[in-house]
py3Dmol code that shows the C-alpha trace and the ligand (Angstrom):
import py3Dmol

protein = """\
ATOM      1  CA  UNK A   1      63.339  69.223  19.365  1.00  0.00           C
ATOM      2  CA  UNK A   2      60.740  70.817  21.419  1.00  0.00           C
ATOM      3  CA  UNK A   3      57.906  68.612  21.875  1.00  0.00           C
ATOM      4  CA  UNK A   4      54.142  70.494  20.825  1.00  0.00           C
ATOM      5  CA  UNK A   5      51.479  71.557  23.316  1.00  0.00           C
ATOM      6  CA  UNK A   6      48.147  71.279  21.704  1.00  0.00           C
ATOM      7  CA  UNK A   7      45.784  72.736  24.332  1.00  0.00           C
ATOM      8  CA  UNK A   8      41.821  73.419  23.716  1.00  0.00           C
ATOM      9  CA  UNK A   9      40.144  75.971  25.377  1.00  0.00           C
ATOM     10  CA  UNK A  10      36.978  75.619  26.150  1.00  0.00           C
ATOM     11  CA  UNK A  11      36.241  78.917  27.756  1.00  0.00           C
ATOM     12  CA  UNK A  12      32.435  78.918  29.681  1.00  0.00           C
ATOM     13  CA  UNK A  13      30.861  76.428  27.301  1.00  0.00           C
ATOM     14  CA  UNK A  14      29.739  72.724  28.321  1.00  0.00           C
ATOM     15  CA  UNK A  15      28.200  71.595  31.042  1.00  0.00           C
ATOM     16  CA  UNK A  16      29.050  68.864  33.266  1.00  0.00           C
ATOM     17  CA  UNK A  17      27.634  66.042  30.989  1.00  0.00           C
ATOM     18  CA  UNK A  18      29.410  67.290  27.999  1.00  0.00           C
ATOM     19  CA  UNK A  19      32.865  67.628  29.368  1.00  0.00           C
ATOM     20  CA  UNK A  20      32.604  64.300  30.541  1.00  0.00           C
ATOM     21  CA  UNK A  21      31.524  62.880  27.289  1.00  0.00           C
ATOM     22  CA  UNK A  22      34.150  64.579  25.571  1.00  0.00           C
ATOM     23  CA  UNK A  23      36.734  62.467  27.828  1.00  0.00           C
ATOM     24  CA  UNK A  24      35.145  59.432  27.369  1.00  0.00           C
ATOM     25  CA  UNK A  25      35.430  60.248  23.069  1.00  0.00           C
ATOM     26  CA  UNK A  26      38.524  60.889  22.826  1.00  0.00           C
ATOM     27  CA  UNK A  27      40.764  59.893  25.683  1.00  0.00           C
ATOM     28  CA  UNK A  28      41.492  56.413  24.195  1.00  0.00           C
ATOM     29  CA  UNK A  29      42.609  58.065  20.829  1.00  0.00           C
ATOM     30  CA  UNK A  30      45.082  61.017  22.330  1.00  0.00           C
ATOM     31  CA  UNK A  31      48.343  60.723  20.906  1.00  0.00           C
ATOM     32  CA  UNK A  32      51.208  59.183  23.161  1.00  0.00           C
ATOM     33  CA  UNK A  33      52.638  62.158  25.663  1.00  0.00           C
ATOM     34  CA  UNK A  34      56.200  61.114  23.890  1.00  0.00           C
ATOM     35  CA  UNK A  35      55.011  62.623  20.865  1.00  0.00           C
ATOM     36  CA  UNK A  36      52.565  65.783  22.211  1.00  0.00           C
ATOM     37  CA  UNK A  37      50.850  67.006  25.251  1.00  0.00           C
ATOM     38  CA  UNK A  38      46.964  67.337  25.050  1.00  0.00           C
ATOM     39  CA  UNK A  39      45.783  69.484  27.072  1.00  0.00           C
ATOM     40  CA  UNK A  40      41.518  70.597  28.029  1.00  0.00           C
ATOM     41  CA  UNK A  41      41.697  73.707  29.849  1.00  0.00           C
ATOM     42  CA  UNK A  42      37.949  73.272  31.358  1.00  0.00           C
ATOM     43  CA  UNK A  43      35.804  75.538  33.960  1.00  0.00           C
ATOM     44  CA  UNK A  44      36.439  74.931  37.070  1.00  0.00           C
ATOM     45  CA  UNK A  45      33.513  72.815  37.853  1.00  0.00           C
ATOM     46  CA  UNK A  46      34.246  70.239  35.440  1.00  0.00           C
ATOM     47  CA  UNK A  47      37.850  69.879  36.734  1.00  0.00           C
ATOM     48  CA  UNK A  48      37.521  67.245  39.400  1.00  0.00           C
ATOM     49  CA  UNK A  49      35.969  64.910  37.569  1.00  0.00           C
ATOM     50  CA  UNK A  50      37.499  65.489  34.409  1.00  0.00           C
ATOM     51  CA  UNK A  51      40.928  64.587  36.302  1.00  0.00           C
ATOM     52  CA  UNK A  52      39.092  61.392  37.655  1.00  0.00           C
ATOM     53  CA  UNK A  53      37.871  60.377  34.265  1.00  0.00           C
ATOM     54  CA  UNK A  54      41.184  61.193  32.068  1.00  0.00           C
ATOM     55  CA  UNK A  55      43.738  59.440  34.455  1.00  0.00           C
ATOM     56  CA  UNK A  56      45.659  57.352  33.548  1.00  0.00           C
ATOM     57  CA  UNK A  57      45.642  58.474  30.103  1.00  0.00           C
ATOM     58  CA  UNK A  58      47.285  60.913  27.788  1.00  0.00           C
ATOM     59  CA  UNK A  59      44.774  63.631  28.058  1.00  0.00           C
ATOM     60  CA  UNK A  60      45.871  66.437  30.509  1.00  0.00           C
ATOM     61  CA  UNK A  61      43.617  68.696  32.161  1.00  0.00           C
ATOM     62  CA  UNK A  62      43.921  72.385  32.817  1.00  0.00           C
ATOM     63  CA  UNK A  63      42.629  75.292  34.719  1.00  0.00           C
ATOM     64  CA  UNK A  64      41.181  78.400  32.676  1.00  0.00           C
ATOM     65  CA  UNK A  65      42.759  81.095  35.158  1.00  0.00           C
ATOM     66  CA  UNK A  66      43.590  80.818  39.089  1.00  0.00           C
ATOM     67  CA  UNK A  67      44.040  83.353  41.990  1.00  0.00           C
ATOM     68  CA  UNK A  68      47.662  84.024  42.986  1.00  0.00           C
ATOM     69  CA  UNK A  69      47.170  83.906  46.650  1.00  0.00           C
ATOM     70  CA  UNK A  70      47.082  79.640  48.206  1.00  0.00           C
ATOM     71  CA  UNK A  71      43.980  80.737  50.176  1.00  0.00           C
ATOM     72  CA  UNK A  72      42.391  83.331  52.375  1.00  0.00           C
ATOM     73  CA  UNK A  73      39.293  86.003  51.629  1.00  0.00           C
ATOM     74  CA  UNK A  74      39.184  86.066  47.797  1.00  0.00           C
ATOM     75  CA  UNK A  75      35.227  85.453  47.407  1.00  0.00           C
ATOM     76  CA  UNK A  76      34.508  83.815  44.103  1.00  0.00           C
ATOM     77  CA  UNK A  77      38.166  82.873  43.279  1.00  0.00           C
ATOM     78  CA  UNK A  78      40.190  79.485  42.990  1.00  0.00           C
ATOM     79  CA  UNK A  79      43.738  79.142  44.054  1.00  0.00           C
ATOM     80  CA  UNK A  80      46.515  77.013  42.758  1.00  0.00           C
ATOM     81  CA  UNK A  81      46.811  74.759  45.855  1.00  0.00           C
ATOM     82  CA  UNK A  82      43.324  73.599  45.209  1.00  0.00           C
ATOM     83  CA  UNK A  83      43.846  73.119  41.466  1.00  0.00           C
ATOM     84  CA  UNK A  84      46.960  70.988  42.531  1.00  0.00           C
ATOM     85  CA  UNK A  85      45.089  69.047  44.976  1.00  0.00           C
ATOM     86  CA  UNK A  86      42.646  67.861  42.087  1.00  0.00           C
ATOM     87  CA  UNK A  87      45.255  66.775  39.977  1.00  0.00           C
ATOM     88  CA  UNK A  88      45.016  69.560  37.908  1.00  0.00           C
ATOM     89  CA  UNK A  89      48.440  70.091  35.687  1.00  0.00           C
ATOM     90  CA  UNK A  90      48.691  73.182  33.351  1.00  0.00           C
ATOM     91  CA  UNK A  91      47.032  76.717  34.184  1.00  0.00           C
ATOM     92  CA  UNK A  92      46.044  79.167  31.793  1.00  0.00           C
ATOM     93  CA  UNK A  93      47.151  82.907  32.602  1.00  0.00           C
ATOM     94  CA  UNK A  94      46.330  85.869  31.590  1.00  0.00           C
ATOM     95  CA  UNK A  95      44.113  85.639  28.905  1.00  0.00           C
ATOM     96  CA  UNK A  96      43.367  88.262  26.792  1.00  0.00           C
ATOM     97  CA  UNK A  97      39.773  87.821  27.615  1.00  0.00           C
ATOM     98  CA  UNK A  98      40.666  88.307  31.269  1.00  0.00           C
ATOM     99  CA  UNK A  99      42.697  90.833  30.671  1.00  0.00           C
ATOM    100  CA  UNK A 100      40.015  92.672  28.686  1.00  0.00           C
ATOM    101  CA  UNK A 101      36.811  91.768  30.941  1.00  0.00           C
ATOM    102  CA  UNK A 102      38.225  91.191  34.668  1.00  0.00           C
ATOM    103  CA  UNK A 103      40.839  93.562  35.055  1.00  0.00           C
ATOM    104  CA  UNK A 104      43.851  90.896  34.590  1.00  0.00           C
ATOM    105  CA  UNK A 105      46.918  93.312  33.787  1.00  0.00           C
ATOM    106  CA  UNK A 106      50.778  92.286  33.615  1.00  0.00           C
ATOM    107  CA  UNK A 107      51.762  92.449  37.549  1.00  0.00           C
ATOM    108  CA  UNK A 108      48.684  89.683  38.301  1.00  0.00           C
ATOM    109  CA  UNK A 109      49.803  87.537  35.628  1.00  0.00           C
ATOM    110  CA  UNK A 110      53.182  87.476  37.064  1.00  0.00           C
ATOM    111  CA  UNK A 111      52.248  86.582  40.538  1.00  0.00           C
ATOM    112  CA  UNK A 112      50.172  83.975  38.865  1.00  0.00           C
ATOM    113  CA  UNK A 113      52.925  82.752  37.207  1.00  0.00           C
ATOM    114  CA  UNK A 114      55.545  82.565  39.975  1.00  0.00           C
ATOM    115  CA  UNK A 115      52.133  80.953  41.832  1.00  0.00           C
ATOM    116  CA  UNK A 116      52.066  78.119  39.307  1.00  0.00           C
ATOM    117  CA  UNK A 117      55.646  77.363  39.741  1.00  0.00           C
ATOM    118  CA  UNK A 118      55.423  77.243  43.439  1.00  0.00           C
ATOM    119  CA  UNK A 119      52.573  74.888  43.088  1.00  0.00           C
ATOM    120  CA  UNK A 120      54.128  72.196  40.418  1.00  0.00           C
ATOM    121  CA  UNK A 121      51.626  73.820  37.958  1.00  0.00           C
ATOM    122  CA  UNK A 122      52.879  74.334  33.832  1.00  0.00           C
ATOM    123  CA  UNK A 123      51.866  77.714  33.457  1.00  0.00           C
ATOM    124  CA  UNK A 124      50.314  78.576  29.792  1.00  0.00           C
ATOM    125  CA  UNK A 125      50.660  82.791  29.871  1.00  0.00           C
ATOM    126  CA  UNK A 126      48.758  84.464  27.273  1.00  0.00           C
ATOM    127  CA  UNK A 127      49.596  87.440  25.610  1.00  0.00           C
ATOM    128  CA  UNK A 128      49.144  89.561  22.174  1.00  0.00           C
ATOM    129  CA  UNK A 129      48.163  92.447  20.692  1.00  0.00           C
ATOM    130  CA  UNK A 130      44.346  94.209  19.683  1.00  0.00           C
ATOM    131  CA  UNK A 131      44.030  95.142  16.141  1.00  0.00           C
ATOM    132  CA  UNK A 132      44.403  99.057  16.601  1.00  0.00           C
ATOM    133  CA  UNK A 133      48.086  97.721  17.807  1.00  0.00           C
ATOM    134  CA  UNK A 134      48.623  95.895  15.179  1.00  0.00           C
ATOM    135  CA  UNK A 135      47.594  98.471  12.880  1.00  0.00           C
ATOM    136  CA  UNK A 136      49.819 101.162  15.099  1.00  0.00           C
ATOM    137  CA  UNK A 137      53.098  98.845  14.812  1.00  0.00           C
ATOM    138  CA  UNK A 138      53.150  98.137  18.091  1.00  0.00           C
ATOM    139  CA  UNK A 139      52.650  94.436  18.103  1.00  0.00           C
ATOM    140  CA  UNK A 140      56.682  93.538  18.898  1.00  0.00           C
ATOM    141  CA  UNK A 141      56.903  95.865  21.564  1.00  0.00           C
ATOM    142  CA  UNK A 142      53.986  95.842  23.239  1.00  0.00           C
ATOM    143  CA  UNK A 143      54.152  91.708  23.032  1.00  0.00           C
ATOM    144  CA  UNK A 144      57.867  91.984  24.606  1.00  0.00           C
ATOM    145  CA  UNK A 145      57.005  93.976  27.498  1.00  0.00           C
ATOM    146  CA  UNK A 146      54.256  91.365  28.257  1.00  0.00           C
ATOM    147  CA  UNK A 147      56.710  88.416  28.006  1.00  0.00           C
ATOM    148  CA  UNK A 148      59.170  90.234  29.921  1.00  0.00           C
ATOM    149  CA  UNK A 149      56.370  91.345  32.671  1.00  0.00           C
ATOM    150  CA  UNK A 150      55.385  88.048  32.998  1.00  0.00           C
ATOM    151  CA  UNK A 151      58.391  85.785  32.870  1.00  0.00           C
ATOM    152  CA  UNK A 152      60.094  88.185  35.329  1.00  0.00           C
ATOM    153  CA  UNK A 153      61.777  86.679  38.898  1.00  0.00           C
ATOM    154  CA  UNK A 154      61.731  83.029  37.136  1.00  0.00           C
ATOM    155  CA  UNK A 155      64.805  81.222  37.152  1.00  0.00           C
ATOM    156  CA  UNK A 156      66.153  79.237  33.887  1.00  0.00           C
ATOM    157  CA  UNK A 157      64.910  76.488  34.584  1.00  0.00           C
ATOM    158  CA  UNK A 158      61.146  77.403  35.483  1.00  0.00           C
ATOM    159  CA  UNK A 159      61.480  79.217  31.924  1.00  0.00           C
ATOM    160  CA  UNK A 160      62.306  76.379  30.188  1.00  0.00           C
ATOM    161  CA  UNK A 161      58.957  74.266  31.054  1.00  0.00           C
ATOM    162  CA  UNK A 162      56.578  77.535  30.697  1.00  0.00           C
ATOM    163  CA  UNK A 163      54.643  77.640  27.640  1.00  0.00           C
ATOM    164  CA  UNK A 164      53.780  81.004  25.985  1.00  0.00           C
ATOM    165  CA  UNK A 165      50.687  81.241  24.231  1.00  0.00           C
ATOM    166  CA  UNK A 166      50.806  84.365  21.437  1.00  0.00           C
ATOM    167  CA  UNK A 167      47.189  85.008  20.559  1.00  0.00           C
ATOM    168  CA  UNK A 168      46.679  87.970  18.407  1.00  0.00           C
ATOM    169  CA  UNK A 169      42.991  89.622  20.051  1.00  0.00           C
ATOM    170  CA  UNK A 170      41.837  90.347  16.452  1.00  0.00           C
ATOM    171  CA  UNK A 171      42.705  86.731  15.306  1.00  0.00           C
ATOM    172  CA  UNK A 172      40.414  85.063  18.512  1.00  0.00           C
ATOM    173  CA  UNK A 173      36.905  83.982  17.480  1.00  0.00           C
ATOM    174  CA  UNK A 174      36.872  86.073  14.388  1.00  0.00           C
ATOM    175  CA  UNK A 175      37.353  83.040  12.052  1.00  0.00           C
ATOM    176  CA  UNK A 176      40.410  85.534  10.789  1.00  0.00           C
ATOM    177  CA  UNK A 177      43.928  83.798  11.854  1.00  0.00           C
ATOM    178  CA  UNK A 178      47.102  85.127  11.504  1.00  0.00           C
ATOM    179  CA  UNK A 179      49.304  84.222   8.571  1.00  0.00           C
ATOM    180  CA  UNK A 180      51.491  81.773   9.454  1.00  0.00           C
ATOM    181  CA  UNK A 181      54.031  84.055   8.694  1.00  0.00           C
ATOM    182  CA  UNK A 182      52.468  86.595  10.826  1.00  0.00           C
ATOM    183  CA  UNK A 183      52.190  84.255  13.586  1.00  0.00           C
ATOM    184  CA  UNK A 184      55.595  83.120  13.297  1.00  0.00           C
ATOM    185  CA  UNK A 185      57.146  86.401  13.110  1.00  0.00           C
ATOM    186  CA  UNK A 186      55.626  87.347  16.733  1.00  0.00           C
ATOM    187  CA  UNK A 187      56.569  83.595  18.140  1.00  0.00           C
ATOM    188  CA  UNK A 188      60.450  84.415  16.968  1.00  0.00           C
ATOM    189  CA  UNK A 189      60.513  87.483  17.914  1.00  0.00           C
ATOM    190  CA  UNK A 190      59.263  86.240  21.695  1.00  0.00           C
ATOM    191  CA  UNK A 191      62.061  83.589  21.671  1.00  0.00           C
ATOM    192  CA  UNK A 192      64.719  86.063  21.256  1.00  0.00           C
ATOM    193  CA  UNK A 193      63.020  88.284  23.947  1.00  0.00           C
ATOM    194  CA  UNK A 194      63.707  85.283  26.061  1.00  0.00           C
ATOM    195  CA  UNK A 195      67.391  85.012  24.992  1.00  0.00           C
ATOM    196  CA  UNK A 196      68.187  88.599  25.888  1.00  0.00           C
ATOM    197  CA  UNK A 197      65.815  88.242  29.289  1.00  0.00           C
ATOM    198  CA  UNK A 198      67.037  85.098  30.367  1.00  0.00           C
ATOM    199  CA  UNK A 199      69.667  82.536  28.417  1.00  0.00           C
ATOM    200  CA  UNK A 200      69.935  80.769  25.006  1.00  0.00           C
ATOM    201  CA  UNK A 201      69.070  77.628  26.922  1.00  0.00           C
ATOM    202  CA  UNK A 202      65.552  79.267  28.124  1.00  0.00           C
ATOM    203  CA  UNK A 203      64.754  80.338  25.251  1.00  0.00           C
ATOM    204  CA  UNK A 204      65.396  77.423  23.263  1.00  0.00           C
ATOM    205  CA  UNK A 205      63.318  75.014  25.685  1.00  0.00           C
ATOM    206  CA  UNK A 206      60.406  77.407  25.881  1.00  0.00           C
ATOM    207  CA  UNK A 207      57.436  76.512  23.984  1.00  0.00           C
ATOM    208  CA  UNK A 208      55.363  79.026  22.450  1.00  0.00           C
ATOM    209  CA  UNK A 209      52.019  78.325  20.981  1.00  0.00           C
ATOM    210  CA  UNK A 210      50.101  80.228  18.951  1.00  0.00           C
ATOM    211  CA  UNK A 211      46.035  80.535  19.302  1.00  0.00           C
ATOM    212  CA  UNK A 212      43.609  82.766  17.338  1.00  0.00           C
ATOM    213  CA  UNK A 213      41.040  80.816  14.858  1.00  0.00           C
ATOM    214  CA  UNK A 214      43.422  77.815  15.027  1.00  0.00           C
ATOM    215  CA  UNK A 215      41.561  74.779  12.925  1.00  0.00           C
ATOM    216  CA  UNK A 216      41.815  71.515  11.576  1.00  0.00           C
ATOM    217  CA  UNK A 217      42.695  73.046   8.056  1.00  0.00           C
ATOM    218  CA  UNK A 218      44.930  75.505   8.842  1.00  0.00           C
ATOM    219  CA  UNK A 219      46.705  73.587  11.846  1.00  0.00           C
ATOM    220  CA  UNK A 220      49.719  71.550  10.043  1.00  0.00           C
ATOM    221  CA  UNK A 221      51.088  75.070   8.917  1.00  0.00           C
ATOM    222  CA  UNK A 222      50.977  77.008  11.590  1.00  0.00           C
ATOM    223  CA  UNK A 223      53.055  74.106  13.181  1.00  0.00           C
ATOM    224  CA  UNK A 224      55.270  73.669  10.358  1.00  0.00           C
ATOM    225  CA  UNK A 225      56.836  76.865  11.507  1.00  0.00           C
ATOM    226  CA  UNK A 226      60.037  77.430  12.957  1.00  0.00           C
ATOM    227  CA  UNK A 227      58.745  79.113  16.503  1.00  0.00           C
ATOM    228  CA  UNK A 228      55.279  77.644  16.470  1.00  0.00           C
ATOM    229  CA  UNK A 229      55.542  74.876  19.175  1.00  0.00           C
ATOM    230  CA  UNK A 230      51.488  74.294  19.314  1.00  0.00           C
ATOM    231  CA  UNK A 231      48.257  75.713  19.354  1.00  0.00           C
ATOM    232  CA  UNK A 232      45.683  77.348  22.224  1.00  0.00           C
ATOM    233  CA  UNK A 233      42.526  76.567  20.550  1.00  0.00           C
ATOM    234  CA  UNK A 234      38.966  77.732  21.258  1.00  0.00           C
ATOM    235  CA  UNK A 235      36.007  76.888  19.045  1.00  0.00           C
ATOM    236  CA  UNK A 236      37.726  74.185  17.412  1.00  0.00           C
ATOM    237  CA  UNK A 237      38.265  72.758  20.293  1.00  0.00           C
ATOM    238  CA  UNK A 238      34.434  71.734  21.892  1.00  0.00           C
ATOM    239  CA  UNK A 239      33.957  68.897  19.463  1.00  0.00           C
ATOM    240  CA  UNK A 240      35.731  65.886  20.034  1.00  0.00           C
ATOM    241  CA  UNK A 241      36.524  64.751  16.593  1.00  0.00           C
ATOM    242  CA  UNK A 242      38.049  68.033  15.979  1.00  0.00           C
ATOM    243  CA  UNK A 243      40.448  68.047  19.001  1.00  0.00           C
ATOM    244  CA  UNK A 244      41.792  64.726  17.793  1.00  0.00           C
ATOM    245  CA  UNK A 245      42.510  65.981  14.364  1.00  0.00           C
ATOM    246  CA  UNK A 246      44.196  69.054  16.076  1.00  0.00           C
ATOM    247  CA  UNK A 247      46.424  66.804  18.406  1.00  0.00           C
ATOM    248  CA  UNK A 248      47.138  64.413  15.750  1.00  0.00           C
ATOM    249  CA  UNK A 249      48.610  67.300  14.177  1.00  0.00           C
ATOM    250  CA  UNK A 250      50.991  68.625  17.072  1.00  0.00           C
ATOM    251  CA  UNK A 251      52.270  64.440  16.931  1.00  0.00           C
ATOM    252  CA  UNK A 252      53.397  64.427  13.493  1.00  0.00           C
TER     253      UNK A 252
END
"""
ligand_1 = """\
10
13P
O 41.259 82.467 22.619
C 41.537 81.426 22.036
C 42.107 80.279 22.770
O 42.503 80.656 24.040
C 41.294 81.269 20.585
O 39.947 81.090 20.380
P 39.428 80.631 18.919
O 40.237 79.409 18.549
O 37.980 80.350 19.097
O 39.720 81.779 17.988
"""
view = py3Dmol.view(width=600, height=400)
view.addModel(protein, "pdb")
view.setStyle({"model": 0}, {"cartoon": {"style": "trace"}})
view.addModel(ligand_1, "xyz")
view.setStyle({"model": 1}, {"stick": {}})
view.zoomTo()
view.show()
């Protein structure tokens, strides 16, 4: 059985006081990492010291987005052999909000993936569809050629630990999610893009999350689904009481 990802994105809320005090109220109570992998996918400030304050524990911290390159004249940007060097494990990529606002498109997010890999970093690739594509049918084509864009040049195995993250643009911050059924449709319909792309192996080991107004009322049946392996969660995510109840879930 694939083991859940419950990761909470925080996007550019907190500030340094805040993340920390989230650590310090909940990292004692995070589910064992037998059971589910919590992840806080922070701003980049917060990282180093999040990683100092969370080790040892179950609580994993992640990077919201990361340049492809390991260094060189990228003003403003972070690379993923300084996020490694903090002891930073999972990397968000490709957002849709990136996507949207700065200009991320499928060819960076696949550098950025192959980047991860090359830097012991679980990548967490985002990708789904706008309402108007929705509406238009396009959803299960447009979301296969973004898994396929992304995931391409990986081998097996580096398919196997990458976690998808299907997040529906219309269902993010709107308070509407996708009906389970909805949601699950997508997720299965990206696993079997990953057994023609790559092997029945891959594409059973590959967890696939699903994030879009993800809560703690509606989170034990979007799991309960067959290709839901977890949740990318925003809003619900910032407090610390509800990012326990959230994780609790993914350890059931
Ligand atoms: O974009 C999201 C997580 O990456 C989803 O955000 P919300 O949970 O706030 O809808």
């Amino acid at each position: 059985m694939r083991k859940k990802v419950i990761a909470g994105n925080w996007k550019m809320n907190k500030v340094l006081k805040e993340a920390e005090q989230f650590v310090a109220d909940t990292k004692d109570n995070i589910p064992s990492s037998d059971k589910v992998e919590s992840v806080v996918c922070a701003p980049y400030p917060f990282l180093a010291s999040l990683v100092d304050k969370a080790a040892g524990t179950d609580l994993k911290v992640a990077a919201q987005n990361m340049h492809y390159e390991d260094n060189g004249a990228f003003t403003g940007e972070v690379s993923p052999v300084m996020l490694k060097d903090l002891g930073v494990t999972y990397v968000v990529i490709g957002h849709s909000e990136r996507r949207e606002l700065f200009g991320e498109n499928d060819d960076t997010v696949n550098k950025k993936v192959h980047a991860a890999f090359n830097h012991q970093l679980t990548p967490i690739v985002c990708v789904g569809e706008t309402l108007e594509q929705r509406e238009n049918n396009e959803t299960m084509t447009l979301v296969e050629n973004q898994v396929k864009q992304a995931l391409a040049g990986l081998t097996d195995d580096q398919v196997k630990q990458t976690i998808v993250a299907y997040e529906p643009i219309w269902a993010i911050g709107t308070g509407k999610t996708a009906t389970s059924e909805q949601a699950n449709e997508v997720c299965t319909h990206i696993r079997n893009v990953v057994k023609e792309a790559f092997s029945a192996d891959a594409a059973e080991a590959v967890r696939i999350q699903y994030g879009g107004s993800v809560k703690p009322a509606n989170v034990d049946e979007l799991l309960a689904q067959s290709d839901i392996d977890g949740a990318l969660v925003g809003g619900a995510s910032l407090e610390a009481d509800s990012f326990l109840t959230l994780v609790e879930a993914g350890a059931k």
